[in-house]
KETIVEX-235108 format. One record per residue: residue number from 1; residue in three letters; x, y, z of N, C-alpha, C, O in turn. Coordinates in steps of 0.05 Angstrom, whole numbers, plus 32768, in hexadecimal, padded with zeros to 4 digits. Layout:
# KETIVEX-235108
<site resi="NUM" resn="ALA" n_u="X" n_v="Y" n_w="Z" ca_u="X" ca_v="Y" ca_w="Z" c_u="X" c_v="Y" c_w="Z" o_u="X" o_v="Y" o_w="Z"/>
...
This chain:
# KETIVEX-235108
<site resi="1" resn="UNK" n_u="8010" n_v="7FE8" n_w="8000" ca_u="8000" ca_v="8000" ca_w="8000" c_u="8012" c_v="8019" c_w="8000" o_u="800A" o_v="802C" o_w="7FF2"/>
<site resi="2" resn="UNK" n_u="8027" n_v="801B" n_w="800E" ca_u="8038" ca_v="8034" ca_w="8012" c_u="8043" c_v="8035" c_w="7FFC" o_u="8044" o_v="804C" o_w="7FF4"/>
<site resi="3" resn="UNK" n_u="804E" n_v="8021" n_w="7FEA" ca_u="8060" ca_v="801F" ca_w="7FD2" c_u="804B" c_v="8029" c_w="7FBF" o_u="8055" o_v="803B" o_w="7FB2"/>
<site resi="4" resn="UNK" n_u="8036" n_v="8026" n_w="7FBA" ca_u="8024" ca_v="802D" ca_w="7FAA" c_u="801F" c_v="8050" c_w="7FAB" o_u="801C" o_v="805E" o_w="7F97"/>
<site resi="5" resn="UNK" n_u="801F" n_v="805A" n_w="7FC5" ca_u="8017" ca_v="8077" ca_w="7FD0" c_u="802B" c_v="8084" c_w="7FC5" o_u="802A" o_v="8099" o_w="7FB8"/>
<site resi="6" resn="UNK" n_u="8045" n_v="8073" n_w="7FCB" ca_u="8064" ca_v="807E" ca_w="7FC1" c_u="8061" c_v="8080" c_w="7FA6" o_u="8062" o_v="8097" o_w="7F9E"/>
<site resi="7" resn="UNK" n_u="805D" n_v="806B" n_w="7F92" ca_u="8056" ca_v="8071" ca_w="7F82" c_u="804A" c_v="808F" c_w="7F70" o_u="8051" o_v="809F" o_w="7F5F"/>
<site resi="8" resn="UNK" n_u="8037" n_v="808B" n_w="7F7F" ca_u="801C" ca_v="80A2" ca_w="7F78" c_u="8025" c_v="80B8" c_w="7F74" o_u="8026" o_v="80C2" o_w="7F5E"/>
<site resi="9" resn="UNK" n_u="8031" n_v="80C4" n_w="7F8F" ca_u="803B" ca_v="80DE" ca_w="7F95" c_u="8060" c_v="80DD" c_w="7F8A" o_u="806F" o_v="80EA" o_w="7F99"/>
<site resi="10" resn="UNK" n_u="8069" n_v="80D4" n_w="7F7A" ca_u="8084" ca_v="80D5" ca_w="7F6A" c_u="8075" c_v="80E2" c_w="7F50" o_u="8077" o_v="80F9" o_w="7F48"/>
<site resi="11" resn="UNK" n_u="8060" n_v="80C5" n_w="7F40" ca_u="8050" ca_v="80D0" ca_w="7F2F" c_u="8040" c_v="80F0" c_w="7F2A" o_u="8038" o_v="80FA" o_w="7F15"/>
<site resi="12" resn="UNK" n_u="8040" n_v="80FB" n_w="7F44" ca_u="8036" ca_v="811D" ca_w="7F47" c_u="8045" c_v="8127" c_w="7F4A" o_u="8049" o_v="813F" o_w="7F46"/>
<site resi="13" resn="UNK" n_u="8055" n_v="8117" n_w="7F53" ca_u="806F" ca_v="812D" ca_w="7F50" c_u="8082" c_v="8134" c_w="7F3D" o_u="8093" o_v="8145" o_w="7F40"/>
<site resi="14" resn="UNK" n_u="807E" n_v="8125" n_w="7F27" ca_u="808A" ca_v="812B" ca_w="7F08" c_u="807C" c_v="813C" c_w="7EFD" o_u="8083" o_v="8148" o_w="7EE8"/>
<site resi="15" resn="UNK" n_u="805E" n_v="8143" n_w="7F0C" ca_u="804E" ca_v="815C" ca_w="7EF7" c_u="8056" c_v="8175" c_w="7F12" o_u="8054" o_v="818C" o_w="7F08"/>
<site resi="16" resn="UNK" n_u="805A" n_v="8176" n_w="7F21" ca_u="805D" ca_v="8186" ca_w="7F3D" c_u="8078" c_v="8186" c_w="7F48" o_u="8077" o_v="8182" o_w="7F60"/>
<site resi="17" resn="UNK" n_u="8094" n_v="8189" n_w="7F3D" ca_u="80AE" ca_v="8180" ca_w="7F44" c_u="80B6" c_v="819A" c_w="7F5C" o_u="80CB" o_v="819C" o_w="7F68"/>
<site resi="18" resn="UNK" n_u="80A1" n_v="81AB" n_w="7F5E" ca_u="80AE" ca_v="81C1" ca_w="7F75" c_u="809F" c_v="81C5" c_w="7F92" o_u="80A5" o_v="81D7" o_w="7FA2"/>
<site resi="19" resn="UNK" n_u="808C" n_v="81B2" n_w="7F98" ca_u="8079" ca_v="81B4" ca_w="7FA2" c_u="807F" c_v="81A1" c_w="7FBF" o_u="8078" o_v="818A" o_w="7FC3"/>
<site resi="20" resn="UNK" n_u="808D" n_v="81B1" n_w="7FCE" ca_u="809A" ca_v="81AA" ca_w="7FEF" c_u="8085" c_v="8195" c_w="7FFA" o_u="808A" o_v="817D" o_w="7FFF"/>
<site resi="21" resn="UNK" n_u="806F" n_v="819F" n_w="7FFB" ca_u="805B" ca_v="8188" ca_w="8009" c_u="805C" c_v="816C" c_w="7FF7" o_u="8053" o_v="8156" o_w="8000"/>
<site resi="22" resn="UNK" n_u="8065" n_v="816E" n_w="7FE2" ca_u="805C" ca_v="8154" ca_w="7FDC" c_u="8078" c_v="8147" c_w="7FE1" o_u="807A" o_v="8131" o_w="7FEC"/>
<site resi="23" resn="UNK" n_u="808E" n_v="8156" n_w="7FD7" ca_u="80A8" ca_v="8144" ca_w="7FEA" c_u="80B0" c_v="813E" c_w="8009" o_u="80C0" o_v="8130" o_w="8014"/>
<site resi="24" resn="UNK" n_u="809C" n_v="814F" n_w="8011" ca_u="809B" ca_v="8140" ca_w="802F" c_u="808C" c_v="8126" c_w="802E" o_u="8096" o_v="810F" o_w="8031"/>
<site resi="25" resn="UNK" n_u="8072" n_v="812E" n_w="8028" ca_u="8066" ca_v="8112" ca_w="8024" c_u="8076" c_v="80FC" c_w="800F" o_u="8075" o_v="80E4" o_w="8013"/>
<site resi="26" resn="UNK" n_u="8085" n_v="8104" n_w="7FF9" ca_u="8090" ca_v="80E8" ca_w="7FF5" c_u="80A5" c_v="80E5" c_w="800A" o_u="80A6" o_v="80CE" o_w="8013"/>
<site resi="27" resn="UNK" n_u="80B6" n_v="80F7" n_w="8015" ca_u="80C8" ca_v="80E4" ca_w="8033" c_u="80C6" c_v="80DA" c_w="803E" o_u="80D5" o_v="80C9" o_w="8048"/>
<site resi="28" resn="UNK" n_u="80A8" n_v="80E2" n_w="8045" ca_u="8099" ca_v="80D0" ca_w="8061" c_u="8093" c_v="80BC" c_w="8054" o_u="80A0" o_v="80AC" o_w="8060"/>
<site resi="29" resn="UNK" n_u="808A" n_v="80B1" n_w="8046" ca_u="8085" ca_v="8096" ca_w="803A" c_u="809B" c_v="8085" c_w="8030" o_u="809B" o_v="806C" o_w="802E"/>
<site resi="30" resn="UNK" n_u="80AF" n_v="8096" n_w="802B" ca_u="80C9" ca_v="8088" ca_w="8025" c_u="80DC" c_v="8081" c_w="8041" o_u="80F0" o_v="8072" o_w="8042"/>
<site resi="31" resn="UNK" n_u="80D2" n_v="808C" n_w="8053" ca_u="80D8" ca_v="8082" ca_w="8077" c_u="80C6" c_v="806F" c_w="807F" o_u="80D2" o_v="8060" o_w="808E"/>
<site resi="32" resn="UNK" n_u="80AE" n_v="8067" n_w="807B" ca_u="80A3" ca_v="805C" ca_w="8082" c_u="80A7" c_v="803D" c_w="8078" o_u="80A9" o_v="802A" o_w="8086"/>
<site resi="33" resn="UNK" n_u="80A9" n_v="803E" n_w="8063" ca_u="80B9" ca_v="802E" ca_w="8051" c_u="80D2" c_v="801A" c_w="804F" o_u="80D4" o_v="8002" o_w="8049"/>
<site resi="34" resn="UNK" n_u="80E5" n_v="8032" n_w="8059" ca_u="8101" ca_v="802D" ca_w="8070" c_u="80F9" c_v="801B" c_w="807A" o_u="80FA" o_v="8004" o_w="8072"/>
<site resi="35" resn="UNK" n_u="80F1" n_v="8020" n_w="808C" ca_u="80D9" ca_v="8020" ca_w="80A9" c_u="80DB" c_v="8001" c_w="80B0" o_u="80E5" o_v="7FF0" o_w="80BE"/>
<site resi="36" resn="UNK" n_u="80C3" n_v="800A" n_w="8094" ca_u="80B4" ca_v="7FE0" ca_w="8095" c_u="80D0" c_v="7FD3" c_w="8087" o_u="80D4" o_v="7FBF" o_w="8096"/>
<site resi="37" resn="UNK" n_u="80DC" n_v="7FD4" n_w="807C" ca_u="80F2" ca_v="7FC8" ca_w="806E" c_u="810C" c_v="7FB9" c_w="807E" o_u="8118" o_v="7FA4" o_w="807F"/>
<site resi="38" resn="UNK" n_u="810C" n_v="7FD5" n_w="808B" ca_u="8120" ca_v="7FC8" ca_w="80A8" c_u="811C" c_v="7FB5" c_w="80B1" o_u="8129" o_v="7FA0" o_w="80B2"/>
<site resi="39" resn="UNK" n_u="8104" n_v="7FBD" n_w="80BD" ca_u="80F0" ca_v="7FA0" ca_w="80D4" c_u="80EE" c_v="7F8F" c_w="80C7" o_u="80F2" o_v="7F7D" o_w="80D7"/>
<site resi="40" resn="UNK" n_u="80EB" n_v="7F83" n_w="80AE" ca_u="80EF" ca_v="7F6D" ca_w="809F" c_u="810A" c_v="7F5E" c_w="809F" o_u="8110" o_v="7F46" o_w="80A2"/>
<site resi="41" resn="UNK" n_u="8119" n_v="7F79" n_w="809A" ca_u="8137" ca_v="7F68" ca_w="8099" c_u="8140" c_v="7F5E" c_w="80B2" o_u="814B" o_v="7F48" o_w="80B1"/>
<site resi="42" resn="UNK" n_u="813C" n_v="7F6B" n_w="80CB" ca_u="8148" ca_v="7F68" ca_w="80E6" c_u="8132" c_v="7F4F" c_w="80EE" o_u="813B" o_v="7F3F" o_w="80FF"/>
<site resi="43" resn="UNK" n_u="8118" n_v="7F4D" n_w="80E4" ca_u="810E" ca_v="7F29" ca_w="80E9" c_u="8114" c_v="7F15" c_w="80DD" o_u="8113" o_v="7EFE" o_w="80E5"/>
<site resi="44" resn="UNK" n_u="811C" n_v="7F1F" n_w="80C3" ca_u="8125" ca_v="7F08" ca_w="80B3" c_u="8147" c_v="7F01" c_w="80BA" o_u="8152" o_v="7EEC" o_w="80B5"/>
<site resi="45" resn="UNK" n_u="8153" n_v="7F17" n_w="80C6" ca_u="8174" ca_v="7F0C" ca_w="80DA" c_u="8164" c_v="7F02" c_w="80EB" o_u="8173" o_v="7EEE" o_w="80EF"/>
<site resi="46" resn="UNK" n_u="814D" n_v="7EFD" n_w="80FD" ca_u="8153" ca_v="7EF1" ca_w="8112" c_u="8145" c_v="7ED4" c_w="8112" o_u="8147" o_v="7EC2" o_w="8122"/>
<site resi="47" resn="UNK" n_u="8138" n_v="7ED6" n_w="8100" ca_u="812C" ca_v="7EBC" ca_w="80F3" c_u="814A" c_v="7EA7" c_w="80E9" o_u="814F" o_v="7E90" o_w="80EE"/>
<site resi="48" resn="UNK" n_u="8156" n_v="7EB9" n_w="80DB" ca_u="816F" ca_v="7EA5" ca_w="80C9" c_u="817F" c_v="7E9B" c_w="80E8" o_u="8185" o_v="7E84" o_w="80ED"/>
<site resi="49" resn="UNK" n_u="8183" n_v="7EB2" n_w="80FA" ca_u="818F" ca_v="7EA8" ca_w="8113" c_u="8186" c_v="7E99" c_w="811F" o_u="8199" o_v="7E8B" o_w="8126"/>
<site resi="50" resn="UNK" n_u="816D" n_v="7E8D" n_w="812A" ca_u="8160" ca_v="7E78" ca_w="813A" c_u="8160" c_v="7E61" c_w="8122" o_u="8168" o_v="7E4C" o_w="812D"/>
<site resi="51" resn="UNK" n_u="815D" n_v="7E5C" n_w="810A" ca_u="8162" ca_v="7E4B" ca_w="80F7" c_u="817E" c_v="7E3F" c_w="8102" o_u="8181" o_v="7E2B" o_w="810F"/>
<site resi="52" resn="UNK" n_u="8194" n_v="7E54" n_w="80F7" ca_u="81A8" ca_v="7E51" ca_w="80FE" c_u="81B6" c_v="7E3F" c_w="8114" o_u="81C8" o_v="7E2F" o_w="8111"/>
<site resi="53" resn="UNK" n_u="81A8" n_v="7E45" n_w="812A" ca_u="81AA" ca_v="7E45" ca_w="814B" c_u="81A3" c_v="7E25" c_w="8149" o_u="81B5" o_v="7E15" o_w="814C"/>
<site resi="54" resn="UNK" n_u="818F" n_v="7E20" n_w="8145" ca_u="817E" ca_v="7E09" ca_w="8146" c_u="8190" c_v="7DF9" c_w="8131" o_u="819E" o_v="7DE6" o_w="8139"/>
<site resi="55" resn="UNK" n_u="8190" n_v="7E00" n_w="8119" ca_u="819F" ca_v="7DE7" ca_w="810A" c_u="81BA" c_v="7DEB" c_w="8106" o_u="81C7" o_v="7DD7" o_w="8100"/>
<site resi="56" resn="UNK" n_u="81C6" n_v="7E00" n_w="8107" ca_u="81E6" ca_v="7E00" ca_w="8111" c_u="81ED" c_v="7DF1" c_w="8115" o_u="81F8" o_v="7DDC" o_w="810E"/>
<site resi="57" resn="UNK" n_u="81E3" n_v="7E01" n_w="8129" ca_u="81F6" ca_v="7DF6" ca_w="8149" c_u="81F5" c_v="7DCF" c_w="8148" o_u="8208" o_v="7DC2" o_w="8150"/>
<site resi="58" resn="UNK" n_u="81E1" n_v="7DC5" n_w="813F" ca_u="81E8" ca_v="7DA8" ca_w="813E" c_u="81F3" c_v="7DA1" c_w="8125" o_u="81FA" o_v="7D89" o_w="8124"/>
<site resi="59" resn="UNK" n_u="81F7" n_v="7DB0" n_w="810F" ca_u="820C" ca_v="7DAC" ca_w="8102" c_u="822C" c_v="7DB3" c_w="810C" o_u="8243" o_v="7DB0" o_w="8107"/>
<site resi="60" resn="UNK" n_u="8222" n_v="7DBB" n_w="8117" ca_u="824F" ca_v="7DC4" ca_w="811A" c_u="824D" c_v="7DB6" c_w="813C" o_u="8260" o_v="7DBC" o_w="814B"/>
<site resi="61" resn="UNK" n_u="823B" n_v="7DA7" n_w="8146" ca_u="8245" ca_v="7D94" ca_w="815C" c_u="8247" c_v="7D74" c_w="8148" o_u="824E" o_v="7D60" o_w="8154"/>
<site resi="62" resn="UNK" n_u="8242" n_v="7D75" n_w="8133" ca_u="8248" ca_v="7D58" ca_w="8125" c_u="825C" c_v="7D5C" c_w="8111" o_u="8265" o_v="7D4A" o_w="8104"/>
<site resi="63" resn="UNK" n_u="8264" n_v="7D79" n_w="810D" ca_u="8284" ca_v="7D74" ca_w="80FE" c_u="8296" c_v="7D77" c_w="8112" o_u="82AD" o_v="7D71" o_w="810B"/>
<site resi="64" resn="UNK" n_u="8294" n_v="7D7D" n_w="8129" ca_u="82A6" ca_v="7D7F" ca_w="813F" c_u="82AC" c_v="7D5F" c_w="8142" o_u="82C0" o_v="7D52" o_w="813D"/>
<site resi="65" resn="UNK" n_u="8295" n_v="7D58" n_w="814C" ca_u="8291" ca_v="7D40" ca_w="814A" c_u="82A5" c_v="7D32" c_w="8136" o_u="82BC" o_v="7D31" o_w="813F"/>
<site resi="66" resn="UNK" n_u="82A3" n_v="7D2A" n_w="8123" ca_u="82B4" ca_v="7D20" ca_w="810B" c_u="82D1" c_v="7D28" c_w="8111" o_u="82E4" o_v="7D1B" o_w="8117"/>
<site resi="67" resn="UNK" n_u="82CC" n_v="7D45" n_w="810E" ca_u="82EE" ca_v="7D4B" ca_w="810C" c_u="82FB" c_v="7D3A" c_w="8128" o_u="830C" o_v="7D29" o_w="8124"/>
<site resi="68" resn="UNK" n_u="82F4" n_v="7D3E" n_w="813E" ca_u="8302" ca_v="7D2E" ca_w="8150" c_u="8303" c_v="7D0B" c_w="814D" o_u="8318" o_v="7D00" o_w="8155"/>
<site resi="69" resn="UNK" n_u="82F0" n_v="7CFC" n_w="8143" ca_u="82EF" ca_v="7CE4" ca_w="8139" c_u="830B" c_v="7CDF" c_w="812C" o_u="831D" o_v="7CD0" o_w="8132"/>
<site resi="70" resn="UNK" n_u="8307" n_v="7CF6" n_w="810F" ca_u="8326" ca_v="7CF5" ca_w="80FC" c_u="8335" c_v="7CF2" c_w="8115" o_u="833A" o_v="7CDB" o_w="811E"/>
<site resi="71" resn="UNK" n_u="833D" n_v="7D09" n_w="8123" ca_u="835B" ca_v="7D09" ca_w="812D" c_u="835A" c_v="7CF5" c_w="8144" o_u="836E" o_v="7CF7" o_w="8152"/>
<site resi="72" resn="UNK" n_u="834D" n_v="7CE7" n_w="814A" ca_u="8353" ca_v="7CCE" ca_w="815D" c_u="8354" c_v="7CB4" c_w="814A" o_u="835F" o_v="7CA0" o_w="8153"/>
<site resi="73" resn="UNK" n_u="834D" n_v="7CB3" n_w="8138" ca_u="8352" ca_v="7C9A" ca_w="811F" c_u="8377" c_v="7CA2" c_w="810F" o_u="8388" o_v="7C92" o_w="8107"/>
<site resi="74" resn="UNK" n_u="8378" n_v="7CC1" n_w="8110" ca_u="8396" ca_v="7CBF" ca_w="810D" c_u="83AC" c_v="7CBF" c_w="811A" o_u="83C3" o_v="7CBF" o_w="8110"/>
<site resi="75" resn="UNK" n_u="83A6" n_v="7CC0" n_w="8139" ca_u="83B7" ca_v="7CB8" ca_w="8153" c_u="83B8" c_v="7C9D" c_w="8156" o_u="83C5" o_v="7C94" o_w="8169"/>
C-alpha cells in the first residue's frame, strides 16, 4: 500500500517538481518504508539465527565429533 502511495505522489511530482509539500510527503513515505524494511531484515537475521542455533550447532558438534575420531584413528 505505501509503495503504491509512493508511487502516486513521485507520479505528481513529475507534473509538480517544486512543490515542498509534496516532497515531504514523498520522505515520509520513503521512511516509512525504511521503516517496514528494516524490521523485515532484522526478523529475517533472527529467524536465520535460531535456524542456525538449532541446526548448527548440531552440525559442528558432529564434525567435531569426526575430526576427533580422525585424530585418534591416526595416533
Amino acid at each position: 500500500m505505501l509503495q503504491e502511495q509512493l508511487n502516486n505522489l513521485l507520479a505528481q511530482s513529475q507534473h509538480c517538481k517544486n512543490n515542498p509539500t509534496l516532497r515531504i510527503k514523498i520522505q515520509t513515505v520513503q521512511l516509512q518504508l525504511k521503516r517496514i524494511t528494516e524490521q523485515k531484515v532484522k526478523g529475517a537475521m533472527m529467524r536465520s539465527k535460531a535456524r542456525w542455533t538449532e541446526y548448527g550447532e548440531n552440525t559442528r558438534y558432529f564434525l567435531n565429533w569426526k575430526n576427533e575420531k580422525q585424530k585418534r584413528k591416526g595416533l
